[in-house]
BANU-470851 format. One record per residue (C-alpha): residue in one letter; x, y, z. Coordinates in steps of 0.25 Angstrom, whole numbers. Example, Ala and Ser with C-alpha at 12.3 -4.5 7.8 and 13.67 -1.06 7.14 Angstrom:
BEGIN
('A'; (49; -18; 31));
('S'; (55; -4; 29));
end
This chain:
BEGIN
('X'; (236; 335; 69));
('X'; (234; 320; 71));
('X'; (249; 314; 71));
('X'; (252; 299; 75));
('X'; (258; 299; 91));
('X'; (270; 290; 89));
('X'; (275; 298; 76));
('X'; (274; 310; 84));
('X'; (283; 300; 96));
('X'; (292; 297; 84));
('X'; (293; 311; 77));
('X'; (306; 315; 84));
('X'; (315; 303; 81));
('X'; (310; 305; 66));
('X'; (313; 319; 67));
('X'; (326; 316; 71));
('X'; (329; 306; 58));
('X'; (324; 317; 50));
('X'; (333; 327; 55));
('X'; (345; 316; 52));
('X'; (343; 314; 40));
('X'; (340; 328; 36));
('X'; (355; 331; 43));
('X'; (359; 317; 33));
('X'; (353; 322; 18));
('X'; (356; 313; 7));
('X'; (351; 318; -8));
('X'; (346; 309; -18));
('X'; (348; 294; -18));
('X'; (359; 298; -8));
('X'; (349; 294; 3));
('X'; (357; 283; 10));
('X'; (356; 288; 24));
('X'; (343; 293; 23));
('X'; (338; 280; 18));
('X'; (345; 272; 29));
('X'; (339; 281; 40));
('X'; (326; 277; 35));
('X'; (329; 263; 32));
('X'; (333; 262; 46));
('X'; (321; 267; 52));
('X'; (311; 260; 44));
('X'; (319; 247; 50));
('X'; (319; 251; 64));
('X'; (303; 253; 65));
('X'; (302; 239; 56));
('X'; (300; 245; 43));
('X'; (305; 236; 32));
('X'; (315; 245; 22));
('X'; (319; 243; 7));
('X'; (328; 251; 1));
('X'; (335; 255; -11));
('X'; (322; 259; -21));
('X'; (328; 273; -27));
('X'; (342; 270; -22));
('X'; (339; 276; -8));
('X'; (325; 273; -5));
('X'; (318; 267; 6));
('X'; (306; 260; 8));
('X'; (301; 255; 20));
('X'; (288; 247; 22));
('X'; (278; 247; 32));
('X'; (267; 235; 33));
('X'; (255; 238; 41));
('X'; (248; 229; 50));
('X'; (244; 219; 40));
('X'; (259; 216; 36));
('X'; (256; 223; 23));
('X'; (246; 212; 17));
('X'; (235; 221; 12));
('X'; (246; 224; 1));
('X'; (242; 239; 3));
('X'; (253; 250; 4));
('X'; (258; 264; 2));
('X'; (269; 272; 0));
('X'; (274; 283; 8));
('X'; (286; 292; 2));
('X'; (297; 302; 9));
('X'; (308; 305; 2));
('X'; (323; 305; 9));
('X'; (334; 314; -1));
('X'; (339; 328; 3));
('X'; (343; 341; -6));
('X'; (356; 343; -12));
('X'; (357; 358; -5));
('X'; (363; 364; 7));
('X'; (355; 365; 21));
('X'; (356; 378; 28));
('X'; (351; 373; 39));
('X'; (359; 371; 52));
('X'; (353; 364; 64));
('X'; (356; 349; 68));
('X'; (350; 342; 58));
('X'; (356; 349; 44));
('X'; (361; 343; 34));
('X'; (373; 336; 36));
('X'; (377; 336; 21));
('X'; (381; 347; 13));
('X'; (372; 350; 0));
('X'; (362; 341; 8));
('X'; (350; 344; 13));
('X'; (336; 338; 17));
('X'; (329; 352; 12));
('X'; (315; 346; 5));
('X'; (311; 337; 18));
('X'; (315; 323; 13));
('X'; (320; 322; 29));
('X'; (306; 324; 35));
('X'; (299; 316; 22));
('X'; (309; 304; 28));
('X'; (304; 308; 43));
('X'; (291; 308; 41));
('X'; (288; 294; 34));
('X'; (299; 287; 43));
('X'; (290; 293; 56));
('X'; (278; 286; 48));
('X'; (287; 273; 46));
('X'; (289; 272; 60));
('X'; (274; 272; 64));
('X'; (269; 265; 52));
('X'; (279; 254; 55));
('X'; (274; 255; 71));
('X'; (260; 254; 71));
('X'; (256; 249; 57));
('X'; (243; 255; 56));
('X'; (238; 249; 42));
('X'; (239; 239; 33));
('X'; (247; 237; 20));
('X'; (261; 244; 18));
('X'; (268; 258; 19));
('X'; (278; 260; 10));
('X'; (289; 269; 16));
('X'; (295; 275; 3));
('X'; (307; 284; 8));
('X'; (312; 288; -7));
('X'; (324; 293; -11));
('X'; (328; 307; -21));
('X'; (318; 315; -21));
('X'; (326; 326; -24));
('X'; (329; 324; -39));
('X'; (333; 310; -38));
('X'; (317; 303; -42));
('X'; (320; 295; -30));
('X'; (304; 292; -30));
('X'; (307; 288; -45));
('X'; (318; 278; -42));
('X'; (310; 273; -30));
('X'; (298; 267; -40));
('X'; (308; 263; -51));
('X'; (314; 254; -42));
('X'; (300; 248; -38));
('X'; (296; 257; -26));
('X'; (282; 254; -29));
('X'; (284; 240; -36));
('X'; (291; 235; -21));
('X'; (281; 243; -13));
('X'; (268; 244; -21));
('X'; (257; 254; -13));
('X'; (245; 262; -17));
('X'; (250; 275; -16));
('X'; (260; 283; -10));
('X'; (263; 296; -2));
('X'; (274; 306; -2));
('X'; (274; 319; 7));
('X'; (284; 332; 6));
('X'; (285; 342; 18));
('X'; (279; 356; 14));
('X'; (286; 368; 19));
('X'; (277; 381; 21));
('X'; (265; 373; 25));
('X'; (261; 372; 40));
('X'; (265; 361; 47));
('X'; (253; 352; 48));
('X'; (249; 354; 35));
('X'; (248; 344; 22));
('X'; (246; 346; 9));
('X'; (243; 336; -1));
('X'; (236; 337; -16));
('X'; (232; 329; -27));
('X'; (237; 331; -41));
('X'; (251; 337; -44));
('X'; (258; 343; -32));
('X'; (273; 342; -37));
('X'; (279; 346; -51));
('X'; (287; 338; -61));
('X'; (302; 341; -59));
('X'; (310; 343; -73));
('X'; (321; 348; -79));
('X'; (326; 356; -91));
('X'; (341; 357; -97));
('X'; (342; 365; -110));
('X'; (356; 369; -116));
('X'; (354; 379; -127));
('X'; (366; 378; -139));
('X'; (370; 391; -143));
('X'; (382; 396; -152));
('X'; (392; 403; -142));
('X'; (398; 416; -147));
('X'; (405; 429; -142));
('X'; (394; 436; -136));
('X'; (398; 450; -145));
('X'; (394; 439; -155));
('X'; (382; 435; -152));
('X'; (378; 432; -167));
('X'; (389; 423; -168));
('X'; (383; 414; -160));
('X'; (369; 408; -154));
('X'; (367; 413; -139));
('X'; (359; 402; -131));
('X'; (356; 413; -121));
('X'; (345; 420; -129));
('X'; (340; 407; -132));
('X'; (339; 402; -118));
('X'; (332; 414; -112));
('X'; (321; 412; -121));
('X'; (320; 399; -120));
('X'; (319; 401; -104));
('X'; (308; 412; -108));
('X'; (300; 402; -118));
('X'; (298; 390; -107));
('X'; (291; 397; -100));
('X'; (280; 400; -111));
('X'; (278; 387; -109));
('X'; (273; 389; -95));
('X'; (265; 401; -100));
('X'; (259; 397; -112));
('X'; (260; 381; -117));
('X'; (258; 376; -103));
('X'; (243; 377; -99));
('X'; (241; 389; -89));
('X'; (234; 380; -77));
('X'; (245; 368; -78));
('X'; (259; 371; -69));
('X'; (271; 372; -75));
('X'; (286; 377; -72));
('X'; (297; 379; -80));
('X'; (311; 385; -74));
('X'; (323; 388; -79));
('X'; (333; 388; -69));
('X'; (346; 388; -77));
('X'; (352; 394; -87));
('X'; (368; 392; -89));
('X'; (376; 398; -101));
('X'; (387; 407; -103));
('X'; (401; 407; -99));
('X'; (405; 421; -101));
('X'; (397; 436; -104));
('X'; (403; 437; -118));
('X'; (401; 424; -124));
('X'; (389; 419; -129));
('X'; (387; 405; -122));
('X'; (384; 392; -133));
('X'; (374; 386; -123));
('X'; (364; 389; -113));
('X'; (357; 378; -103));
('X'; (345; 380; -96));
('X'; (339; 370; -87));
('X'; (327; 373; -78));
('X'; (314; 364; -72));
('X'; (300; 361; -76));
('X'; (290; 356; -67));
('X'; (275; 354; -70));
('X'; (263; 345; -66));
('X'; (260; 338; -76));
('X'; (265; 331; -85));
('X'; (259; 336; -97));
('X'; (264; 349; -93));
('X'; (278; 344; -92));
('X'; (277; 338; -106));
('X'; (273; 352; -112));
('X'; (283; 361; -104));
('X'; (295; 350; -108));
('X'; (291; 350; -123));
('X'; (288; 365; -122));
('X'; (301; 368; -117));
('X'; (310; 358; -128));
('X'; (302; 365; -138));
('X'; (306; 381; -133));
('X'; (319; 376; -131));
('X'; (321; 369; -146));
('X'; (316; 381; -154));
('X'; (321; 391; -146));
('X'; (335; 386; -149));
('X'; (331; 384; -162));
('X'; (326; 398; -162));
('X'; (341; 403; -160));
('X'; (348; 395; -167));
('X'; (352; 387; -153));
('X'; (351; 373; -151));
('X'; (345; 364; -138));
('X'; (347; 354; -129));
('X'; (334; 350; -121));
('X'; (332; 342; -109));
('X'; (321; 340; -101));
('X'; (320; 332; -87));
('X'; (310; 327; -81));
('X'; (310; 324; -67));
('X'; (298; 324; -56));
('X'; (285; 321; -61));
('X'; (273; 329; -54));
('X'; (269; 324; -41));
('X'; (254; 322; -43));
('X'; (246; 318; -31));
('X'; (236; 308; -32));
('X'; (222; 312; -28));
('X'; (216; 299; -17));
('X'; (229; 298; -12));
('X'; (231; 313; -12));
('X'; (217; 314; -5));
('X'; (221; 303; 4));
('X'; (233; 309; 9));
('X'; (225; 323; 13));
('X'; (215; 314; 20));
('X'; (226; 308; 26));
('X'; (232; 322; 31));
('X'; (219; 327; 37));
('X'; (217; 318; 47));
('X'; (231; 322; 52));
('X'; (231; 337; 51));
('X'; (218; 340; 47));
('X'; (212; 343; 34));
('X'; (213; 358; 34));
('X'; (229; 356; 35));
('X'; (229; 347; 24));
('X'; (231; 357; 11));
('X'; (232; 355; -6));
('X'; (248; 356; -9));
('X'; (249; 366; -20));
('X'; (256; 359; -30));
('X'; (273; 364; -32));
('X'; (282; 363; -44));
('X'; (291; 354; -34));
('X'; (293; 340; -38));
('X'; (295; 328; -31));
('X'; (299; 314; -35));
('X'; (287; 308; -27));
('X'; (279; 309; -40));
('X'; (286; 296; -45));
('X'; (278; 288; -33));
('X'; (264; 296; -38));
('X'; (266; 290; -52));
('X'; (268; 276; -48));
('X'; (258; 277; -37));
('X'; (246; 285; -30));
('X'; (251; 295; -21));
('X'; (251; 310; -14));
('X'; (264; 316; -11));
('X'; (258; 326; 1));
('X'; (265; 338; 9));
('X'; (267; 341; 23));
('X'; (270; 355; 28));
('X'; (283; 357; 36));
('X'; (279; 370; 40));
('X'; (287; 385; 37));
('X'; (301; 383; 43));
('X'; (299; 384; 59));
('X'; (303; 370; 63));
('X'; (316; 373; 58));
('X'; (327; 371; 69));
('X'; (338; 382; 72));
('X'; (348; 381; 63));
('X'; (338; 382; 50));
('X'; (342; 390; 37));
('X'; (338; 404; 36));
('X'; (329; 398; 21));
('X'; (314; 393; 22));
('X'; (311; 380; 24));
('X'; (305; 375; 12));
('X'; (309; 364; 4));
('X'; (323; 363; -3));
('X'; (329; 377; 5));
('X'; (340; 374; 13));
('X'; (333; 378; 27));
('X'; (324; 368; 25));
('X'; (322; 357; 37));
('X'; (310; 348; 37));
('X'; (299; 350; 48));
('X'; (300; 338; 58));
('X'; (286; 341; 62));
('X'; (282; 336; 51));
('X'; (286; 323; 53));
('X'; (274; 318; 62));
('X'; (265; 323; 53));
('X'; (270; 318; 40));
('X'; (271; 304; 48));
('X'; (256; 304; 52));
('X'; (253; 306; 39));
('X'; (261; 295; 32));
('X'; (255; 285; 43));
('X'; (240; 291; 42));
('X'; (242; 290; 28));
('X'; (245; 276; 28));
('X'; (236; 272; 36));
('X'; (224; 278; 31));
('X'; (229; 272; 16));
('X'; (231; 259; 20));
('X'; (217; 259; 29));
('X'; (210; 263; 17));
('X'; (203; 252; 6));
('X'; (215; 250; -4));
('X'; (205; 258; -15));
('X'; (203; 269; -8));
('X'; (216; 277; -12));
('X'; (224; 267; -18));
('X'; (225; 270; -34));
end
């Protein structure tokens, strides 16, 4: 494993920001600290910083030895929020606030690109810019989205850009990285069935909506099964269902809600059409009327193939191609997909490993992502440093054509 020297040197005092603000979470445009711990060490290595873009965000902005005049640049991305959960975790460096919890990472994403800051910003090993892109909300809130409406890429124009996500379950030392999609569209359904309520002895005196939701909740998933083409990847889950207020009356209403996630587009056009249509004519069917709404929120995260390839290329030099794997594609979603519609990109994956690094005091859960034992791997920081500096290096040493899009 080839990692820089003075990262390594620096890897402790990084680690050590890392584990404040994971004590310090802040949720979804709430990133004020945060941002202002970041802001601040961007300044003290000389990092120009402008803030504000997505309410919270901060980029800082990193000119190589030619002062930025070649006009080149590229964009890195970590993102800065926390969870809205409880932490079971107990050692120093727990959360501080209640309902609050660095439990997807967000922590060591800050870590890893503020170590590569500080030796970008030192030695300057390139020519054209880096853009430090430390984004706000990813958790729900589209901060990436608010980031580029505000003219992220308008004030900092690059080629393409680069986001990265720790991987619990993989070994240390591992990458993952693929082209295509790799992350699903998150969306949202919210149906309220309108019944007739009536004395449930009665039941012909009135309409149930109960009945009607449980084959509604059946039918969707035909669309899975039977109008979604086999080899395409589709989800549909219901995870609510609310009605009733007592066991001998039937209820005038039922709501279901649930999530749909998918690759594609056209995919999400069919399951979203699909699923109006079920639930309009099974209504119909009894007699029951609908309300039908349909959220979209994440689009799929789809990697683009030279900068993907690139990246890999990138990752073997440092740990070696062998540890350098395809990431199976999950149904998670993630707001990074905003920055790979506007721009060329690959969002990649860096193993934190199965849980060992954990300090006493640790939950008795796993450690994988959102689970309130989590706690991100602070071995990770060097590597995932050497691999936002080699990255940036290698790009911005290569002919403008020869990745740019």
């Amino acid at each position: 494993m080839k990692l820089i020297d003075s990262i390594l040197t620096q890897a402790a005092s990084i680690a050590a920001v890392r584990r404040d603000i994971h004590a310090h979470p802040e949720l979804c445009f709430q990133e004020v600290r945060t941002a202002d711990v970041v802001a601040q060490k961007l300044t003290d290595w000389d990092i120009p910083v402008h803030r504000g873009l997505g309410t919270t965000g901060v980029v800082g902005i990193v000119h190589g030895r030619d002062g930025g005049k070649s006009g080149r640049a590229i964009g890195l991305r970590a993102d800065m929020d926390a969870l809205p959960m409880q932490e079971h975790n107990t050692f120093a460096h727990a959360s501080q606030h209640a309902g609050k919890m660095h439990a997807c990472g967000h922590d060591g994403h800050v870590a890893m690109l503020l170590a590569a800051a500080q030796h970008l910003s030192k030695h300057r090993n390139f020519d054209g810019t880096v853009y430090l892109i430390f984004q706000p909300a990813e958790e729900g809130g589209g901060g990436a989205r608010e980031m580029i409406k505000d003219g992220l890429f308008e004030q900092f124009p690059v080629e393409a850009v680069f986001g990265m996500h720790n991987w619990p379950g993989m070994a240390v030392g591992t990458f993952a990285a693929s082209a295509g999609p790799v992350m699903a569209s998150s969306n949202e359904f919210h149906i309220v069935i309108r019944g007739k309520g009536s004395h449930a002895a009665l039941p012909h005196n009135g309409i149930d909506p109960v009945p009607v939701a449980c084959q509604m909740v059946q039918a969707f998933q035909t669309i899975i099964t039977r109008n979604k083409k086999p080899v395409d990847a589709g989800v549909i889950s219901v995870t609510m269902i609310h009605t009733g207020e007592a066991t001998n009356v039937v209820p005038d209403s039922c709501e279901i809600q649930g999530t749909v996630r998918t690759f594609t587009f056209e995919v999400l056009d069919l399951i979203e059409r699909r699923m109006q249509e079920i639930a309009e004519h099974t209504c119909a069917a009894f007699g029951a009327t609908v309300e039908f709404k349909f959220k979209r929120n994440y689009p799929p995260t789809v990697n683009h193939p030279a900068e993907t390839a690139f990246a890999r290329e990138v990752m073997a030099e440092i740990v070696g191609a062998d540890r350098v794997v395809e990431q199976e594609p999950t149904m998670g979603a993630e707001d990074f997909s905003y920055m790979l519609q506007a721009r060329p990109g690959c969002y990649a994956f860096i193993a934190n490993g199965d849980g060992d690094h954990r300090e006493m005091g640790h939950g008795g859960g796993p450690c994988t992502l959102h689970n309130p034992s989590y706690d991100f791997n602070d071995d990770l920081i060097p590597l995932g440093a050497t691999f936002w500096v080699r990255l940036t290096e290698k790009w911005l040493g290569q002919p403008r054509a020869g990745g740019a899009v």
